[in-house]
MMTF fields as JSON, N, C-alpha, C and O atoms, coordinates in Angstrom:
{
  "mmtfVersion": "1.0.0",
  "mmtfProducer": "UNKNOWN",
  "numBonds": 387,
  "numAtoms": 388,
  "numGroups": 97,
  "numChains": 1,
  "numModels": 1,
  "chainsPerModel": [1],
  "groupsPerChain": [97],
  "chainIdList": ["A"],
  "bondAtomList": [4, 2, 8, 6, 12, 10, 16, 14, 20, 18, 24, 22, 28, 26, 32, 30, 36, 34, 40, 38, 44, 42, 48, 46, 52, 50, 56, 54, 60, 58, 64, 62, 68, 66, 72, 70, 76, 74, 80, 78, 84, 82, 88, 86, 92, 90, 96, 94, 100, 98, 104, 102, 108, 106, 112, 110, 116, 114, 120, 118, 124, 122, 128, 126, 132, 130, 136, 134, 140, 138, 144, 142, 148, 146, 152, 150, 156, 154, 160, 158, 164, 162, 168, 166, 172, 170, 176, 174, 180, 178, 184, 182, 188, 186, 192, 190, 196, 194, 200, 198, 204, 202, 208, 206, 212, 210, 216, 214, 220, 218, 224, 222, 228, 226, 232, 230, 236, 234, 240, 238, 244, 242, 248, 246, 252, 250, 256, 254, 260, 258, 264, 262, 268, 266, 272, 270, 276, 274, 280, 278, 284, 282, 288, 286, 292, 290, 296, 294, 300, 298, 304, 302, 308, 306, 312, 310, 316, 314, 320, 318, 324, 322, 328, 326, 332, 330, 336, 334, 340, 338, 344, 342, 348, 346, 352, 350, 356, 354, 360, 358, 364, 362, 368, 366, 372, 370, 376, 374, 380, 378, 384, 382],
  "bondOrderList": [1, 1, 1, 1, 1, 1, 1, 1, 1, 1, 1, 1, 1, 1, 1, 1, 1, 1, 1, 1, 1, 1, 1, 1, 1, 1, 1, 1, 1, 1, 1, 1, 1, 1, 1, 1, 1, 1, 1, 1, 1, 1, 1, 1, 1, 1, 1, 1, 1, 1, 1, 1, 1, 1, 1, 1, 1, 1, 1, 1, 1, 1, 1, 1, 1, 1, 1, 1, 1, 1, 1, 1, 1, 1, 1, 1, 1, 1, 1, 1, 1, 1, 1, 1, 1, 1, 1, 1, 1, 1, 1, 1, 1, 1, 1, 1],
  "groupList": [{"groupName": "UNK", "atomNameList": ["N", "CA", "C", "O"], "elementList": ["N", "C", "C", "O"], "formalChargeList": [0, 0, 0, 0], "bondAtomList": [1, 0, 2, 1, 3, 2], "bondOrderList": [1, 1, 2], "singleLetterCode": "X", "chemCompType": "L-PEPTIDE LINKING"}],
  "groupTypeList": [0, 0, 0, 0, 0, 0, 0, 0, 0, 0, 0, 0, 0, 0, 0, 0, 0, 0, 0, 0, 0, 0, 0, 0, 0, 0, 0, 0, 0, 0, 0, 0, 0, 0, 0, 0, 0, 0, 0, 0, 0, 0, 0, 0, 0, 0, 0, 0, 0, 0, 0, 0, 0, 0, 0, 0, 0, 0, 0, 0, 0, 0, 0, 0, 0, 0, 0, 0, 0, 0, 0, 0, 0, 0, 0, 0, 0, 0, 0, 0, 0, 0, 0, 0, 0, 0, 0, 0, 0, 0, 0, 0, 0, 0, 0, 0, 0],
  "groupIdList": [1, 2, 3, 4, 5, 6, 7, 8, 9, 10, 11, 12, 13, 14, 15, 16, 17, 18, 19, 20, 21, 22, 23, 24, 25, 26, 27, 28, 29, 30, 31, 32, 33, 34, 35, 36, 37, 38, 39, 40, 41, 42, 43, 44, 45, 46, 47, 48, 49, 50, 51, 52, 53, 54, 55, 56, 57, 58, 59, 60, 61, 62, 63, 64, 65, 66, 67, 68, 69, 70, 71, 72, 73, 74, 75, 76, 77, 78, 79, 80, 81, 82, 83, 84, 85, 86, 87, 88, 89, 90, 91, 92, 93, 94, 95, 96, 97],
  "secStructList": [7, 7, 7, 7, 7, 2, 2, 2, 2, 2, 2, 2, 2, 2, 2, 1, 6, 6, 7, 7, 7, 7, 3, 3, 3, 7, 1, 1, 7, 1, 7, 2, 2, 2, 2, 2, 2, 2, 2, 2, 2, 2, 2, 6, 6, 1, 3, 3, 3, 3, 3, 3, 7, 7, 7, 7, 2, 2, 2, 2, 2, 2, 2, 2, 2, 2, 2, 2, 2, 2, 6, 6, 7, 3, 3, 3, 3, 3, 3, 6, 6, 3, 3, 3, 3, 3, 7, 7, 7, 6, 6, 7, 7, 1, 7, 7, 7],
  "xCoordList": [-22.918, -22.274, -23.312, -24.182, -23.241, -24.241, -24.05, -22.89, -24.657, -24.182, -24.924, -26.062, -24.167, -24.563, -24.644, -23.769, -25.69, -25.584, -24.59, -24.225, -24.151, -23.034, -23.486, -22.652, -24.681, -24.704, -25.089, -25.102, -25.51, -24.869, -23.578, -23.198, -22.876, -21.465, -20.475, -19.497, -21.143, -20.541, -21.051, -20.25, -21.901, -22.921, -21.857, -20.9, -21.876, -20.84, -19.661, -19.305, -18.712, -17.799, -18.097, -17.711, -18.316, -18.83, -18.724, -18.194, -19.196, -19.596, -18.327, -18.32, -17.481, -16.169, -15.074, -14.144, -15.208, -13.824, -13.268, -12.06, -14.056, -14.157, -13.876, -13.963, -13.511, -13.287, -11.699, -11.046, -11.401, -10.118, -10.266, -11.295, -9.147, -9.214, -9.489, -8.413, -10.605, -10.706, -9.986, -10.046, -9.326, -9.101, -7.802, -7.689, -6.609, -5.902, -5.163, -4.785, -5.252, -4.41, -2.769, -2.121, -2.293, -0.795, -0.261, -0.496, 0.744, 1.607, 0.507, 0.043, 0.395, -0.248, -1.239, -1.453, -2.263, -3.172, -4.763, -5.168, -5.207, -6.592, -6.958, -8.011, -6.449, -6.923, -7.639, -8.223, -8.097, -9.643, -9.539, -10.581, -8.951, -9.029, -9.712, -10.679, -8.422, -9.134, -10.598, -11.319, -10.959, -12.026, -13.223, -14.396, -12.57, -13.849, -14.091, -15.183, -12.758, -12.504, -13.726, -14.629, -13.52, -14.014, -15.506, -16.47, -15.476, -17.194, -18.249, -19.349, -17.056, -17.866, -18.032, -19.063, -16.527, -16.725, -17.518, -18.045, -18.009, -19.266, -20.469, -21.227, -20.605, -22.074, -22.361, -23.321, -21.019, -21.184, -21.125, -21.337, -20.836, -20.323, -20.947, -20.997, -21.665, -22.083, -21.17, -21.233, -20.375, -19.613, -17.735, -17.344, -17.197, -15.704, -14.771, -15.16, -13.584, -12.326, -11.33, -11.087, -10.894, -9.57, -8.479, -8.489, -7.063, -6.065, -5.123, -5.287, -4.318, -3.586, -2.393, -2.101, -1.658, 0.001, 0.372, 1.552, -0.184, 0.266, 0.561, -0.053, 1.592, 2.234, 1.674, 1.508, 1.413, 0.6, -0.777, -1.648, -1.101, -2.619, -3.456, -4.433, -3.121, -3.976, -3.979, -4.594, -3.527, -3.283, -4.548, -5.506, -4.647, -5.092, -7.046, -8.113, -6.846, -8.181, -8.864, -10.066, -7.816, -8.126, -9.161, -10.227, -8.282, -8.641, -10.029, -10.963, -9.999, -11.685, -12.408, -13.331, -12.285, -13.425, -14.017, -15.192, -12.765, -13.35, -13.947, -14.68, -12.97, -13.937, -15.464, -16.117, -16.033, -17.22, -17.985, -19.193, -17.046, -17.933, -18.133, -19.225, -17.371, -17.313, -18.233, -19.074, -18.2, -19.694, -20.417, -21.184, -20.736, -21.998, -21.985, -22.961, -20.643, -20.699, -20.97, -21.09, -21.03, -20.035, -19.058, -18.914, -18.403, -17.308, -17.235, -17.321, -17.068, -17.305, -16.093, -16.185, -15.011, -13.862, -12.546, -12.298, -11.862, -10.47, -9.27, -9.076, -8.705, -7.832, -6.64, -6.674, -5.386, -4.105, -4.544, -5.294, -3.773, -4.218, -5.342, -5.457, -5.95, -7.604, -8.444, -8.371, -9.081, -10.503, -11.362, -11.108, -12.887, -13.991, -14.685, -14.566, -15.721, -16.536, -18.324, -18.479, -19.245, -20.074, -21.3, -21.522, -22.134, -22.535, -23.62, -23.063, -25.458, -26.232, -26.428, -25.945, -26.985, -26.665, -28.529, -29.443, -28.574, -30.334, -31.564, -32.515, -31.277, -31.297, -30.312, -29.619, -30.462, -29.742, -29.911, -30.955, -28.467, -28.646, -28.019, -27.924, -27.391, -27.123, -28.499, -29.059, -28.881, -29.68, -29.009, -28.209, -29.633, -28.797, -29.756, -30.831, -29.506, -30.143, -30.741, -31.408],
  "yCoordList": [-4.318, -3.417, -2.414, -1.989, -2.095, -1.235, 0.288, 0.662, 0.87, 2.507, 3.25, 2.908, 4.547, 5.309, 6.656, 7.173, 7.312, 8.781, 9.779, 9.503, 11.002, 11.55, 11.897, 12.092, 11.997, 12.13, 11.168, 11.218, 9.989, 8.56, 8.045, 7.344, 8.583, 8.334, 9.124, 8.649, 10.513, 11.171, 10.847, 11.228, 10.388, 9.319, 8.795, 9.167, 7.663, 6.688, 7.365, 7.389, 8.043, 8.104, 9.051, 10.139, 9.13, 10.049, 8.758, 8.858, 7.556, 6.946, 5.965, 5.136, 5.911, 4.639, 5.597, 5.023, 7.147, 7.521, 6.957, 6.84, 6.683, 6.15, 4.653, 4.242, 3.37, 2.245, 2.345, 3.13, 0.677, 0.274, -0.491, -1.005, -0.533, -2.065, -3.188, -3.787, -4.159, -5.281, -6.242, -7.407, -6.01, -6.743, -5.947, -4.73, -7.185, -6.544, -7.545, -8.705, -6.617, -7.038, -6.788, -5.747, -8.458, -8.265, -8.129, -7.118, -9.151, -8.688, -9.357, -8.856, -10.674, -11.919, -11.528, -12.276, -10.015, -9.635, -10.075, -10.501, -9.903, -10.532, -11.78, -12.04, -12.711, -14.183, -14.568, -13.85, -15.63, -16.335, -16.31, -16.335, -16.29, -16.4, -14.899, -14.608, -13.895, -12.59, -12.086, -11.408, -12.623, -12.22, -12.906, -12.538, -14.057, -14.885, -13.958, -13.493, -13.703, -12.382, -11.217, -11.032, -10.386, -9.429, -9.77, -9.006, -10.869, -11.176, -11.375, -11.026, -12.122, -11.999, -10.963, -10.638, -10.269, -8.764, -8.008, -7.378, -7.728, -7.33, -7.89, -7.08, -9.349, -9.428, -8.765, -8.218, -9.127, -8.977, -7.267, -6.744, -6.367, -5.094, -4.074, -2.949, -4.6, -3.377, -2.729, -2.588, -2.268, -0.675, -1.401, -1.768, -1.336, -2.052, -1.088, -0.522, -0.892, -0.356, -1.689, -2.623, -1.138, -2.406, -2.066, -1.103, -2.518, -1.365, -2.615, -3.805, -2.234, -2.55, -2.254, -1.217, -3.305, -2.742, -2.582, -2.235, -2.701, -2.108, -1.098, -0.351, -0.792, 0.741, 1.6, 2.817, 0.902, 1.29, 1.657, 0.797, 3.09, 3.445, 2.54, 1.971, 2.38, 2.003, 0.378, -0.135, -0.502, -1.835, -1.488, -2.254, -0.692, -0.565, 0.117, -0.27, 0.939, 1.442, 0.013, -0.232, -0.955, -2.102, -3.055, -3.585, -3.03, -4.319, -4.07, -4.871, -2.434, -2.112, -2.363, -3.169, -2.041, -2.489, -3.91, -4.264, -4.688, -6.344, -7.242, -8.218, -6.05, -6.287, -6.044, -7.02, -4.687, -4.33, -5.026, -5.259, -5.369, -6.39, -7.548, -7.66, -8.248, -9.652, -9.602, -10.501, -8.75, -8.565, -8.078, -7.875, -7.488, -6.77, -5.76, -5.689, -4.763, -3.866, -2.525, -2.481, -1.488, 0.216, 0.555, 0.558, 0.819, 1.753, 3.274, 4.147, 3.485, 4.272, 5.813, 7.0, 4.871, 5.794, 5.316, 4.163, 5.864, 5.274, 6.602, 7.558, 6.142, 7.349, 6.982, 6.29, 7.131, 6.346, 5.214, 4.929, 4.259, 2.53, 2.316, 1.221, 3.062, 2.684, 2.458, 3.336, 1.771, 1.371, 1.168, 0.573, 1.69, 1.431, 1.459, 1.972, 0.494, -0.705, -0.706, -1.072, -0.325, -1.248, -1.911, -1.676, -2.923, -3.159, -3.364, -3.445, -3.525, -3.098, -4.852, -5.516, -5.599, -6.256, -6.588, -5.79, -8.213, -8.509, -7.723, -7.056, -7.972, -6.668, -5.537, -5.528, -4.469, -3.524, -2.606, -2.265, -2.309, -1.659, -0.413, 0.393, -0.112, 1.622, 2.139, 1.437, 3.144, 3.672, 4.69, 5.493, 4.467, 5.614, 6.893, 6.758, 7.816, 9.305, 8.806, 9.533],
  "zCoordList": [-31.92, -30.984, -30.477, -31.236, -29.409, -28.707, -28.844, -29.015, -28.812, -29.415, -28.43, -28.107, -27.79, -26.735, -27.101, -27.797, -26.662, -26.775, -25.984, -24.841, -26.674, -25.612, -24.306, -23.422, -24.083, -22.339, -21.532, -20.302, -22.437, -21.897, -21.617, -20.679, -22.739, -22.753, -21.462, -20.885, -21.263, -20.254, -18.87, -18.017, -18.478, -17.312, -17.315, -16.636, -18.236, -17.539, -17.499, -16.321, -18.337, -17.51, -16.377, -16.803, -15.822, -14.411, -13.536, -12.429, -13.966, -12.794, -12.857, -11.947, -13.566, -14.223, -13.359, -12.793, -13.263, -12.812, -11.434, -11.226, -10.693, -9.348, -9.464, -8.307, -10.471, -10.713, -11.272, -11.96, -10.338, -10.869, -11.962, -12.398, -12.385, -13.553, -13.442, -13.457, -13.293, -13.591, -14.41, -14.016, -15.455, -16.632, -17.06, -17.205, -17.269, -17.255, -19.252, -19.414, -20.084, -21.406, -21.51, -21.622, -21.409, -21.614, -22.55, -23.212, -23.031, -23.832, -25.142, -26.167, -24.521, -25.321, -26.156, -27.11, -25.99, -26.655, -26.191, -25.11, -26.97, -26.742, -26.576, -27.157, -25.959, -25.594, -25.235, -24.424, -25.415, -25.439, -23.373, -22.719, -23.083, -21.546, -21.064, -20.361, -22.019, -21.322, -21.708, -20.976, -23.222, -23.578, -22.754, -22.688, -22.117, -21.115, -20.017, -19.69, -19.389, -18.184, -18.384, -17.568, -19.816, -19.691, -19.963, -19.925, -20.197, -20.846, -19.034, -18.604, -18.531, -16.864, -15.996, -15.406, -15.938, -15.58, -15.835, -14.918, -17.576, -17.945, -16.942, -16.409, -16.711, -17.035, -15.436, -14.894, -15.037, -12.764, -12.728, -11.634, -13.93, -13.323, -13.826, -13.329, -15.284, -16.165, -16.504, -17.726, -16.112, -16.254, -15.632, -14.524, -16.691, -16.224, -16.953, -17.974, -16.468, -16.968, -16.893, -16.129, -18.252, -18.621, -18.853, -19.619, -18.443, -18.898, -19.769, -19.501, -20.632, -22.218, -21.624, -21.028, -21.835, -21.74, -23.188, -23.253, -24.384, -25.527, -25.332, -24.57, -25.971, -26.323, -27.475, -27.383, -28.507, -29.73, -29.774, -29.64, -29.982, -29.676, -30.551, -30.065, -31.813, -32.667, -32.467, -33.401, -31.622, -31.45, -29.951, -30.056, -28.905, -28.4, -28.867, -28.39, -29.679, -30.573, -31.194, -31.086, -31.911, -32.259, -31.476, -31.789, -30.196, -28.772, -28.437, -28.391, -28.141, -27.769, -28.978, -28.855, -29.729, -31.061, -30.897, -30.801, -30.89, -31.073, -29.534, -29.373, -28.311, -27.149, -27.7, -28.07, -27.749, -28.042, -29.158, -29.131, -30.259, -31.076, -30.154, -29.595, -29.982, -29.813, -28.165, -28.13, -26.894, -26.16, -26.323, -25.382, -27.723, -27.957, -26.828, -26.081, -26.618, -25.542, -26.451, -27.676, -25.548, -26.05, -25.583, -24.361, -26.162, -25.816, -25.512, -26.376, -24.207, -23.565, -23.623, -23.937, -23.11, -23.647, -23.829, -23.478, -24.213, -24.19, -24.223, -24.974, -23.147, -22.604, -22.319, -21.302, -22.8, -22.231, -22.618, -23.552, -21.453, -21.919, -20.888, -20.338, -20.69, -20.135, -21.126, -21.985, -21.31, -21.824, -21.055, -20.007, -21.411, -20.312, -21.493, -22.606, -20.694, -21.713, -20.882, -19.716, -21.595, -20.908, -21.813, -23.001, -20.817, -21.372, -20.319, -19.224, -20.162, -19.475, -19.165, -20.082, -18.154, -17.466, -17.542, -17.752, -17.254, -17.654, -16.721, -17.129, -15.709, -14.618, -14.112, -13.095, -15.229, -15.069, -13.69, -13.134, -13.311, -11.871, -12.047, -11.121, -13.686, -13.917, -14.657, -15.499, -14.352, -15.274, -15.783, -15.304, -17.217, -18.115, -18.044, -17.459, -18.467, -18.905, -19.944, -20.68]
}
């Protein structure tokens, strides 16, 4: 999992508030379909917001963890059922602080 400093962490969200959701988690959970979803979104976006129709924070605290394990992302923030995720791209086009 990739680990960010807090004024990395506040960069990006600076630059995520201005993004819609790409990726959207239903009822079904984490499925191998969506985890393909967010794995491309990553690689095309760097910087993605995902929104959870879980109701349960901690089912949602869960989802981002194993997103971020399972793309080797960070987790950026999680607010409501937003999650924003990133992860830096082979030619990166965010630069961090």
């Amino acid at each position: 999992m990739l680990s960010l400093t807090s004024a990395q962490k506040s960069f990006l969200r600076a630059q995520a508030h201005a993004l819609n959701p790409v990726v959207t988690i239903g009822d079904a959970g984490l499925s191998e379909a969506v985890m393909r979803e967010v794995g491309l979104s990553l690689a095309s976006h760097e910087l993605i917001k995902i929104k959870s129709h879980s109701r349960d924070k901690a089912a949602r605290e869960s989802q981002l963890a194993e997103i971020c394990e399972t793309q080797d992302a960070a987790a950026v923030q999680h607010i409501g059922k937003i999650l924003i995720v990133y992860k830096p791209a082979d030619k990166p086009r965010i630069t961090l602080p």
